[in-house]
C-alpha positions, 0 to 999 in steps of 0.5 A: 513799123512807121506808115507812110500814110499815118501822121502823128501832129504833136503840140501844146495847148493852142498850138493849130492841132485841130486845125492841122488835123482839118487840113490833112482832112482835106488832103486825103479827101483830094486824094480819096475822091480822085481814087472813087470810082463810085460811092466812096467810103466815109472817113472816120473822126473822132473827138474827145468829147461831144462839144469838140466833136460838135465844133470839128463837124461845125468847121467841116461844114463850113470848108469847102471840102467836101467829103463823107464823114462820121464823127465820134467820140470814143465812148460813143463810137463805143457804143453804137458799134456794140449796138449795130452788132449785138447779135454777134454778141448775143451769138458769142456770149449767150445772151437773151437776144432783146434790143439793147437799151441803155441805162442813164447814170442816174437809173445805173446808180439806182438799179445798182443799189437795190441789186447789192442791198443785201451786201450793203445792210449787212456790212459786207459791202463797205468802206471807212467814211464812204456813205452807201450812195458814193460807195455804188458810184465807186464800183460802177466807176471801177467797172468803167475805168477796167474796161477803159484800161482793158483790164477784165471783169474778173481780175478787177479784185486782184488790181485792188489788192496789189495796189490797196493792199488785202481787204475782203471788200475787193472780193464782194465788189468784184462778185459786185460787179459780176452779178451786175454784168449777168443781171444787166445784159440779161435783160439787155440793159447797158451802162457806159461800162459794159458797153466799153467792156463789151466792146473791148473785150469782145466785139474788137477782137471778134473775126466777123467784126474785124472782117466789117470794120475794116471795109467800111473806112476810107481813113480815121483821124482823132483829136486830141488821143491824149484824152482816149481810153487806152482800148482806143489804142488797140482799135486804132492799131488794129486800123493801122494794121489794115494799112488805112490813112491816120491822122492823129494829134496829142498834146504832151501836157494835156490828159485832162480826164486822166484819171476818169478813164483816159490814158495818155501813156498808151495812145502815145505808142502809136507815134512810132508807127506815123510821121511825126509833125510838131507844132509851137506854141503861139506867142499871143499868149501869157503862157508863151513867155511866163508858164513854164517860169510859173510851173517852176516856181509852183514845183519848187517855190521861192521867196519872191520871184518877180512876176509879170505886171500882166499878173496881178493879185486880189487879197481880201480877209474874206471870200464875200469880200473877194466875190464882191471886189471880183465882180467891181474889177470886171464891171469896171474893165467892161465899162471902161470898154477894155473888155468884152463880157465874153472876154472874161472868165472865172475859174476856180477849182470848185464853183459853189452855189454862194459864189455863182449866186454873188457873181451872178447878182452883182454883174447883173445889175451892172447889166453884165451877163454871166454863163455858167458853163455847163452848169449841172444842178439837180432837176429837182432845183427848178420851180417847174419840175418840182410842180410837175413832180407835184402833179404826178402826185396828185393825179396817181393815187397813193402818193399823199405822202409825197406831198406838203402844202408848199409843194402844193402852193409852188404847184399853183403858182407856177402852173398859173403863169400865163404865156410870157418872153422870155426876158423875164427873169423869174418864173413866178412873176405876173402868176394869176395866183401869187405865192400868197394866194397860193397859201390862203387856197392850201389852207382852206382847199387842200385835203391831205390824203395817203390814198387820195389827196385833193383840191375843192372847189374854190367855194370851199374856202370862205373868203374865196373873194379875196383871192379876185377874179383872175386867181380864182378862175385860174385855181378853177382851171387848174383843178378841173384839169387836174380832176380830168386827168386823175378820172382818165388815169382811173380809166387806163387812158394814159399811156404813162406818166410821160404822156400826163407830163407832156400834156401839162407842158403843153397846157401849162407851159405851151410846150415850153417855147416862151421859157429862156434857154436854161429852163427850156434845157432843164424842162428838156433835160426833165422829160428825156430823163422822165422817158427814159425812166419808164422805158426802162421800167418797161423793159424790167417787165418783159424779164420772164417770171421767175427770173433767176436774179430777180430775188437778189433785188431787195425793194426798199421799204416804201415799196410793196413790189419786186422791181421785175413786177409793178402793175401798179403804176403809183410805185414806179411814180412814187420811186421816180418823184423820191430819186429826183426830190433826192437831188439827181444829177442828169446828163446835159440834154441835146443841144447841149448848148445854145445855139447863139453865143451870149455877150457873157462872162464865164464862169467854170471850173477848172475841168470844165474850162480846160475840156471846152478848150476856151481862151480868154484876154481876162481870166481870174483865177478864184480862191487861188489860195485855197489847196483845192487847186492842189486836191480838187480834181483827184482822180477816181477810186482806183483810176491810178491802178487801171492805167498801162503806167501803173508798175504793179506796186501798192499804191501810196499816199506819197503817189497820190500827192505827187499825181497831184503835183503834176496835175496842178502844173498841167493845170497852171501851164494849160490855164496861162496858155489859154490867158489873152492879157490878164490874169488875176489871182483872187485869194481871200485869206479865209475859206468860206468855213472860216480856215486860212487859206494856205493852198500851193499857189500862195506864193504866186499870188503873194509875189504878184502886185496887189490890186485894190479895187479903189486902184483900178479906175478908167482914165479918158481917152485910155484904151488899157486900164491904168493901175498905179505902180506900187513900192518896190519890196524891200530886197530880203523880203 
């Protein structure tokens, strides 16, 4: 039944969804605030992801509406609900009642692996060509993506086997999963799945807690649904049931985390029960002309279609030629002053670190910025936190070896930098002891040692006057701390390894405020990752003995004790250096971003452009080419399976190729809708491993114009670049 008070905004990409949204904000606020007698209720809003979210609270702010809100994304709506009401939980489900504490995905991933070792080395757990490490990240996915699509913990064997076909391996991840659900709430550990099973499964349809929700909303409004979890389907209908003002907007053509858990066929069954509005496409656009012509020729390609002039191609033999002649073509247009840095993107189906690095050099030295958004680089990546995992090592006995002689010297020479600004761009410039020092002192001053490694006296190394005052002094320094600190952590006096880490940020690196953005987010991202390590070793400890899984955990070689017990604190230091020395990805530390927008160009995936929701006049389009355009952002193992649009059928080869298909052209039509001006497609004839190149948007860029960079030079007194008019093609070629 339709709501006279529940309103369904539909539009494409750039189409004032949001901004819709705000303005029916405002209206129910005018009329909740006439309706108040006392404190009113807060509205409900939800985003899809923390940056939306981030932006929608940033624009409320600046309204002159005033109004009680809380604001949401799905997941994290999720889990502060199962929070508030985990006695209820405990009560319905029989749990230990301990305060909930959530699991990162680094420390899941871990827990998880230990937890199926045995299933792991005897081969029960295993799938063709998937390493141990990418096999556990699968059935925790699925354990996501079931929750997500309200499919339940115990039929997740069965959705395999109807879409998969028969295998024993669906059975052992399903008992997988089982023995992880009772082994994490045990002992009141949550991860991003239980929580949405949780919440889904039990907390929802709960009496008590449907009796609460209901009572502490004025009205919800959500952006862009098309990017929920089908339970949030359920939880908005049960909102709507209980006749609350809704607000909803949904792109028809959006979906972008389709297959890593959202369900866009579900969300769009609430639009029969609002009024539905929808919006046009902005005609400021390229796509607004060209993307759907564009969409075709991808869906169904010609020979030669005639593209746009706005459209150009860049070909070369090589990648590191088209790297080169990609940054040449955005210096000039900047120079020539077409263009704003923050004006230009690069996109591309998967970013590797050669090209960030080539891209990122060439414009700097032209004196042009580059932002790599939402960069995820291993912690262990940084000259800082691997000198602080260096000291962890030296300070607790027993982790010789953890430790090398050029892990040492790095621990030198970065520990030896003085307080500096933070332009400057290298860690190690102007350090008291340079990376040659550093050498000479590892040489002559480190002693190796299993139980206990060391650093002597300055004296010891007989040449100590070549090193010069500065250096000396500063080696000095760094040792009698160091001493200081292993003394006391002989003594019981440091609380944990957070507290000796926090000390030498603030000793070494004076807590980190001279440090540019991206290291103090990295040194950030560190410490968050580093407390939460050990409040979860904690809370592995307050597990009563014996605990009826602990027996199922299998340590690895290198440790000596169970994971419930460590009353050595050198183990847990120890396994925390070999998890991120073995390349740990962290979650983004908050602010997740700057606070000041950069003059940058940016750079980004094609993923991470279209969930950021940018716009830009220039953008090129990197390795238009190659087929990860076509296959480069597939959907999670099993994803198709737990969507409400899955028919139950086994799922083909032929399936997978054509979601890829619709995805590319979602893809093409979102990317076009988000060009200002320009768009160029980069295509070099040969991967980076040598192969040719021969990806589904070759034929656009075979029929947009070429341009060569020696073609594209500044004219005085123009205002837009010129590019010289080529040939006309033959006609029949």
């Amino acid at each position: 039944m339709t709501s006279s008070l529940a309103y369904w905004i539909s539009g494409g990409t750039r189409s004032g969804k949001s901004t819709r949204l705000l303005q029916q904000f405002a209206t129910f606020a005018e009329r909740f605030a006439v309706d108040a007698a006392d404190a009113p209720l807060p509205m409900l809003m939800f985003a899809a992801t923390g940056d939306n979210r981030l932006d929608l609270v940033e624009r409320l702010t600046a309204s002159s509406q005033m109004y009680p809100v809380v604001s949401a994304t799905p997941l994290g709506f999720f889990q502060d609900e199962v929070i508030l009401f985990y006695p209820l939980l405990v009560e319905h489900l029989g749990i230990p009642a301990r305060f909930p504490l959530r699991l990162r995905p680094e420390t899941e991933q871990e827990l998880a692996t230990r937890l199926w070792q045995p299933d792991l080395e005897n081969g029960d757990l295993a799938l063709e060509g998937i390493t141990d490490y990418f096999l556990v990240r699968r059935v925790l996915d699925l354990l996501q993506l079931a929750a997500s699509g309200g499919v339940a913990l115990d039929d997740i064997p069965t959705v395999l086997r109807d879409g998969f076909g028969e295998s024993p391996v669906w059975e052992v991840m399903g008992r997988g999963l089982t023995r992880w659900w009772d082994w994490c709430l045990e002992r009141g550990l949550l991860t991003y799945g239980l929580v949405t099973m949780l919440y889904g499964r039990y907390l929802l349809p709960h009496p008590d807690y449907q009796h609460h929700l209901r009572q502490r909303y004025r009205a919800v409004l959500a952006d862009d649904v098309d990017e929920y979890p089908a339970i949030a389907h359920t939880l908005f209908d049960f909102l709507l049931d209980a006749d609350l003002p809704a607000c909803f907007t949904y792109n028809p053509e959006g979906g972008i985390r389709r297959g890593l858990g959202a369900d866009p066929d579900a969300l769009i069954l609430l639009q029969a029960r609002c009024q539905v509005e929808c919006l046009d496409i902005p005609p400021d656009t390229l796509g607004a002309e060209w993307a759907e012509t564009l969409v075709g020729w991808v869906r169904e390609p010609v020979l030669m279609p005639q593209m746009p002039d706005a459209i150009r191609s860049l070909q070369t033999t090589s990648r590191a030629q088209l790297l080169r002649q990609t940054a040449d073509i955005i210096a000039a247009g900047v120079q020539a002053g077409w263009v704003q840095p923050k004006e230009v993107a690069i996109i591309g189906p998967g970013l590797d670190a050669i090209a960030r690095y080539t891209l990122r050099e060439i414009l700097s030295r032209k004196e042009i910025a580059v932002e790599a958004l939402n960069e995820q680089e291993p912690l262990v990546g940084s000259p800082t936190i691997r000198a602080l995992l260096t000291l962890l090592a030296l300070v607790y006995p027993g982790l010789g070896d953890l430790l090398e002689g050029g892990a040492i010297a790095e621990l030198l020479a970065v520990l030896s930098q003085p307080a500096r600004p933070a332009t400057h761009p290298s860690i190690l410039e102007q350090a008291h002891i340079d990376p040659v020092r550093a050498g000479l002192l590892v040489d002559h001053c480190f002693v190796p040692d299993r139980d206990h490694p060391r650093l002597l006296p300055v004296t010891a190394f007989p040449r100590w006057d070549r090193l010069g005052y500065r250096a000396a002094q500063s080696y000095e320094q760094i040792r009698d701390w160091i001493d200081a600190q292993r003394q006391q952590q002989q003594q019981r006096l440091l609380l944990n390894p957070v507290t000796l880490l926090d000390r030498a940020i603030q000793h070494f690196l004076l807590g980190g405020s001279h440090l540019p953005y991206d290291r103090l987010s990295a040194l950030r991202e560190f410490m968050e990752t580093a407390q939460h390590y050990w409040d979860v070793n904690a809370r592995l400890q307050q597990v009563p003995d014996p605990s009826p899984l602990a027996s199922d955990i299998q340590a690895p070689p290198a440790q000596a004790q169970s994971l419930k017990s460590r009353p050595n604190p050198s183990i847990s230091v120890g396994h925390f250096i070999r998890l991120l020395r073995n390349g740990t990805l962290t979650a983004d530390p908050y602010p997740a971003r700057p606070l000041t927008e950069r003059n940058a160009v940016t750079l980004a995936t094609i993923y991470q452009y279209r969930i950021a929701r940018l716009f830009h006049r220039w953008q090129f389009w990197l390795d238009a080419g190659s087929a990860l355009w076509l296959t480069g952002s597939s959907d999670l193992f099993g994803a198709p399976l737990m969507r409400s649009a899955w028919n139950g059928r086994p799922w083909t080869t032929a399936d997978a190729l054509l979601a890829d298909q619709h995805r590319l052209e979602r893809q093409v039509r979102d990317l076009l809708l988000r060009t200002g001006e320009r768009l160029y497609l980069c295509h070099s004839d040969l991967a980076t491993t040598g192969q040719e190149q021969t990806g589904s948007l070759l034929t656009l860029v075979n029929a947009a114009q070429p341009l060569a960079p020696e073609e594209y030079q500044p004219q005085q007194n123009s205002e837009e670049p010129t590019i010289r008019s080529h040939n006309p093609m033959p006609e029949g070629l």
